[in-house]
N, C-alpha and C positions, 0 to 999 in steps of 0.2 A: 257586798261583804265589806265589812268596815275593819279599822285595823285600830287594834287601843292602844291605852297610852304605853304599854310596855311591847309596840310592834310585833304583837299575836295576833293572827285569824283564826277564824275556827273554818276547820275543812269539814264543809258539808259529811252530814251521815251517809248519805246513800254513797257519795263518793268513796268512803274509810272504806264502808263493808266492800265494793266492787271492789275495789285495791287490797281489799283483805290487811288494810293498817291498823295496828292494835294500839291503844297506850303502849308507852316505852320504845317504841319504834325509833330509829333517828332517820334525818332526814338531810339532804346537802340545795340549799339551791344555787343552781350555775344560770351565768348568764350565755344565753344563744342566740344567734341574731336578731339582738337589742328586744329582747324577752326573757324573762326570768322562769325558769323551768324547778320545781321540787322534784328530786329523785330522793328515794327510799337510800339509806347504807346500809348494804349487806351486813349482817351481822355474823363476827367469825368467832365472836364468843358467847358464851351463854351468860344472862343477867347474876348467874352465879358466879362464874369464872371472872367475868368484872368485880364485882361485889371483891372477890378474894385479893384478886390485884391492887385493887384499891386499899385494902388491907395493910396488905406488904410494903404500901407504899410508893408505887408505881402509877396510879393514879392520882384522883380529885378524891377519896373519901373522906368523911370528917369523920376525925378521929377523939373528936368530944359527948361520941353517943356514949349512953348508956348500956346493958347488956342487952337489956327490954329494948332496946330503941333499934340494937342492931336485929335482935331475933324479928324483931317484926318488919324491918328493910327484908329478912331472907325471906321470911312466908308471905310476907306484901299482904299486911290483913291491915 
């Protein structure tokens, strides 16, 4: 597995599906006796409830979309 120029790999398919990892997942990696481990973060909100936060102002959202640009972040099409 090779890493590009913007320090991305891609995790195998077969591994996603056993892991049951979807797009939009995040992920932390820690280091443990001098190997780097990916753990999954628990997610305690839903991609809406962030979506809203972000909104409000409490997040990272960019607040230069359009209306069109937001509706289609909600329905993700």
């Amino acid at each position: 597995m090779l890493m590009n120029t913007k320090g991305q790999v891609t995790v195998p398919a077969e591994i996603r599906a056993k892991q049951g990892w979807r797009p939009g997942d995040e992920f932390e990696f820690v280091e443990e006796d001098g190997q780097v481990v990916l753990r999954p973060v628990p997610q305690e909100e839903t991609r809406g409830q962030r979506f809203v936060r972000g909104l409000r102002g409490k997040g990272t959202a960019n607040m230069d979309k359009t209306t069109d640009e937001l509706m289609e972040m909600l329905r993700g099409e």
